[in-house]
Residue frames as qw, qx, qy, qz and C-alpha x, y, z in Angstrom:
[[0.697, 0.130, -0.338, 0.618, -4.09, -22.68, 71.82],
 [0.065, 0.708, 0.004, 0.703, -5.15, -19.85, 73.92],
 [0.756, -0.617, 0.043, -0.215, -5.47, -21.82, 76.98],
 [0.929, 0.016, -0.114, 0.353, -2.04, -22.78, 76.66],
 [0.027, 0.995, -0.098, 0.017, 1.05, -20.41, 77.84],
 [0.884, 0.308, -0.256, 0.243, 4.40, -20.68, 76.73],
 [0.537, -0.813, 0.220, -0.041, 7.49, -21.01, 79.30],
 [0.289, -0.703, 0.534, 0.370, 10.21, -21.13, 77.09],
 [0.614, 0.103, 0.750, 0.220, 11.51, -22.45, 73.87],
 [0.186, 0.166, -0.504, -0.827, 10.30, -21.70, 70.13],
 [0.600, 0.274, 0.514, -0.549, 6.43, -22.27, 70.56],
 [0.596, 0.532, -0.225, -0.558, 6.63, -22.84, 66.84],
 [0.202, 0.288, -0.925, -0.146, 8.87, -26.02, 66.67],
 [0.830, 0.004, -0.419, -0.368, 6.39, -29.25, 66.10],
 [0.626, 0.133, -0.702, 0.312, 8.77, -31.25, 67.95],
 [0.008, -0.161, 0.615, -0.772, 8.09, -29.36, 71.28],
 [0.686, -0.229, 0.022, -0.690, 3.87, -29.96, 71.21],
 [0.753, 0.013, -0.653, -0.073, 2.86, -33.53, 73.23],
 [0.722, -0.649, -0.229, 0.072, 3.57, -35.39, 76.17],
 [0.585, -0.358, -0.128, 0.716, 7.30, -33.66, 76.82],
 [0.231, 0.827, 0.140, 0.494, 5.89, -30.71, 75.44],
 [0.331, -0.150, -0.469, 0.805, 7.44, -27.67, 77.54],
 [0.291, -0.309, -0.370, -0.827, 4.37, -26.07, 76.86],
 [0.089, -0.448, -0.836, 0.304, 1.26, -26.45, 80.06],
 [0.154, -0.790, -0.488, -0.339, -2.29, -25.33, 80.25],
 [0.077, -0.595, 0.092, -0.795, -2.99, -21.49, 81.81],
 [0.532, -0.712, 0.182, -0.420, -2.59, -21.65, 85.44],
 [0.935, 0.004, -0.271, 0.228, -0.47, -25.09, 85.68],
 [0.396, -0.795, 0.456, 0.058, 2.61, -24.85, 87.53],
 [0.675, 0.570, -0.468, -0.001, 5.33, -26.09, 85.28],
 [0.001, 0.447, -0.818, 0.362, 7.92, -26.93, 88.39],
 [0.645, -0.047, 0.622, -0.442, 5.62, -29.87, 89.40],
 [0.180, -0.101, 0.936, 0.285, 4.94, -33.04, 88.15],
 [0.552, -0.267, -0.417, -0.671, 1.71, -33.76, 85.94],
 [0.460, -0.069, 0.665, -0.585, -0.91, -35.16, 88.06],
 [0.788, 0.432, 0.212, -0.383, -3.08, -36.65, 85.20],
 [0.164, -0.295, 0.748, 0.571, -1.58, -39.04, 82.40],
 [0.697, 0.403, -0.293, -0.516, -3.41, -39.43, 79.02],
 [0.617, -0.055, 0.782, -0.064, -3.56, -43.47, 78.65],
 [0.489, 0.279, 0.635, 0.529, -4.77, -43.39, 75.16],
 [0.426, 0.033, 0.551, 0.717, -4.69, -40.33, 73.31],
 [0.244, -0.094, -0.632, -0.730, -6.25, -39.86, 69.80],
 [0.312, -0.576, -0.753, 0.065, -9.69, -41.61, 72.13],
 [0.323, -0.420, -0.461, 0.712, -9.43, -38.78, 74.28],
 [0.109, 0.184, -0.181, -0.960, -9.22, -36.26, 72.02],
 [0.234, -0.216, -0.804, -0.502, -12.01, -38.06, 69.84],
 [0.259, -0.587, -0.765, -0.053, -14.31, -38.10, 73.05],
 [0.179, -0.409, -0.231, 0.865, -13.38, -34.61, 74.22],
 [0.053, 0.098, -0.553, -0.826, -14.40, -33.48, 70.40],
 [0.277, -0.428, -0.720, -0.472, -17.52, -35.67, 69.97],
 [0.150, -0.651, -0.712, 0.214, -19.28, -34.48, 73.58],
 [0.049, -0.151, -0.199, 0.967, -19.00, -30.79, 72.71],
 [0.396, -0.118, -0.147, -0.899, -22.05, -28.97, 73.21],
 [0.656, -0.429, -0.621, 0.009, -23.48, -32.13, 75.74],
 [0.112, -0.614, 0.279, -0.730, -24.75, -30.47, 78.63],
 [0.465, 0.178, -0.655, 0.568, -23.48, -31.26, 82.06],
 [0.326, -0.431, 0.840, -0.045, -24.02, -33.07, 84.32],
 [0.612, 0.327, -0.571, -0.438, -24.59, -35.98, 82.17],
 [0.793, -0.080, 0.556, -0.236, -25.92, -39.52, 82.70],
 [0.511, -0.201, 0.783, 0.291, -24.52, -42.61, 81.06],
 [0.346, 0.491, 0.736, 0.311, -27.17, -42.88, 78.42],
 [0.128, 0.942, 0.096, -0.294, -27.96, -39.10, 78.21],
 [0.243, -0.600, 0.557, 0.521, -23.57, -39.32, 76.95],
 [0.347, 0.101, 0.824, 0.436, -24.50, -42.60, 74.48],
 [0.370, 0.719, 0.526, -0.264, -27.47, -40.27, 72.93],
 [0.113, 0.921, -0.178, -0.328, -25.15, -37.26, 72.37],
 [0.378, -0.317, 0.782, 0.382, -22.48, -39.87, 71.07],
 [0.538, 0.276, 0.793, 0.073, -25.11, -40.86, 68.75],
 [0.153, 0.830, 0.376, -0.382, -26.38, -37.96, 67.43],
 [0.159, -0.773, 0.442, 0.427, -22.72, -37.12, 66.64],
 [0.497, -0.196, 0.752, 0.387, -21.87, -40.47, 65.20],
 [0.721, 0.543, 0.429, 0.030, -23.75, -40.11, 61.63],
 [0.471, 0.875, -0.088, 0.074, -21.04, -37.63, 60.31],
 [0.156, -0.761, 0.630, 0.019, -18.50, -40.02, 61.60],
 [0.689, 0.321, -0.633, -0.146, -19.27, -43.49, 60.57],
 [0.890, -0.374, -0.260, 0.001, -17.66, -46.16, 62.68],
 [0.445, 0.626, -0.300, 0.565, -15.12, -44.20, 63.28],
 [0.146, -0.478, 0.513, -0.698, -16.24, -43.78, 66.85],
 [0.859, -0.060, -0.495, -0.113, -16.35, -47.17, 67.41],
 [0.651, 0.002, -0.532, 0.542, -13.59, -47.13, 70.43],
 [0.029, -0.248, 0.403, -0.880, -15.42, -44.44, 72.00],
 [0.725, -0.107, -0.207, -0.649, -18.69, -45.36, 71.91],
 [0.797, -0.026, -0.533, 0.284, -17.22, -49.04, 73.39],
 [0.316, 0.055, -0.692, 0.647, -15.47, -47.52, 76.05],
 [0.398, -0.210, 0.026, -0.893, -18.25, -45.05, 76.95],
 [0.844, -0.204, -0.296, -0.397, -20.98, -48.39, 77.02],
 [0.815, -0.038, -0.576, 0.045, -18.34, -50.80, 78.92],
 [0.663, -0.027, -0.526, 0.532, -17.53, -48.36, 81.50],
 [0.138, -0.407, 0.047, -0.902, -19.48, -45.69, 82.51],
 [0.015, 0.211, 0.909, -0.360, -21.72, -46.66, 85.44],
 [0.258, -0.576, -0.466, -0.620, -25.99, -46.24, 84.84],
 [0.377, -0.763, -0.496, -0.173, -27.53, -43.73, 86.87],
 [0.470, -0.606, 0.024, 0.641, -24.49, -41.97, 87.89],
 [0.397, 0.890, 0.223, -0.002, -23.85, -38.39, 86.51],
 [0.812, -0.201, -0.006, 0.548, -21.03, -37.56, 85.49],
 [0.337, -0.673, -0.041, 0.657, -19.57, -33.35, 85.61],
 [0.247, 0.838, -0.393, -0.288, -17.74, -32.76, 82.88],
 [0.726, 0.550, -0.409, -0.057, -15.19, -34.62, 80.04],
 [0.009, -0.556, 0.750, -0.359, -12.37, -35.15, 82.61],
 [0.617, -0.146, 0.544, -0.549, -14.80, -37.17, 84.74],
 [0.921, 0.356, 0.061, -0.146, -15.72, -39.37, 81.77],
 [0.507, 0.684, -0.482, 0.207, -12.00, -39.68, 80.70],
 [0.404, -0.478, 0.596, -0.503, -11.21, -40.73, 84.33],
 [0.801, 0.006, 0.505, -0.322, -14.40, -43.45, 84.45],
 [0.844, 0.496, -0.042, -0.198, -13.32, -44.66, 80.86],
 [0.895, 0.320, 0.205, 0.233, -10.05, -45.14, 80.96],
 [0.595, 0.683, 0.025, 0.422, -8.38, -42.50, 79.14],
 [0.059, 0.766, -0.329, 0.549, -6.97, -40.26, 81.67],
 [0.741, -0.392, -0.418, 0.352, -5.38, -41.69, 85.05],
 [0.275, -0.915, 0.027, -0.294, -4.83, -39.80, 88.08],
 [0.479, 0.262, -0.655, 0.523, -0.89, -40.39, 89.61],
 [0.071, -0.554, 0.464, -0.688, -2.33, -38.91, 92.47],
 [0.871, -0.165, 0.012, -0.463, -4.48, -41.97, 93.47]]
């Protein structure tokens, strides 16, 4: 929560964290509209979580390795990442960073496009 700064409210109430949080990441401008919308979630987080410590930039099958690696102390739980990851990443393109994959998968849309 340390990338996060608070801009009014009772940081503590449950009811304020999410998509109407009043709550935005360190440097955001609050008086502006998001640019980015989460599309699903719990995925997001789940693939934000399973690529830490995959180093960047990253090729499709360099991501499904590190996805693998990950997946024995989840099960099939990461079954809907591991799906999107294979049905939409493109081979032989690298891809930056998490955002970028979230983008090509699915999970995050850009309003500004």
């Amino acid at each position: 929560m340390s990338d996060l700064i608070r801009t009014g409210g009772n940081y503590t109430d449950s009811k304020k964290t999410g998509e109407d949080s009043e709550y935005s990441r360190a440097g955001e401008r609050t008086d502006s509209p998001a640019t980015n919308e989460v599309t699903k979630r719990n995925t997001a987080a789940k693939l934000a979580n399973l690529l830490e410590g995959l180093s960047f930039p990253a090729s499709k099958e360099e991501i499904k390795n590190h996805l693998n690696s990950r997946s024995p102390a989840m099960g099939n739980r990461i079954n809907d990442v591991f799906e999107r990851v294979q049905n939409n990443l493109e081979n032989g393109k690298k891809y930056a960073d998490v955002y970028e994959i979230e983008l090509a998968t699915g999970l995050v849309k850009n309003n500004e496009s």
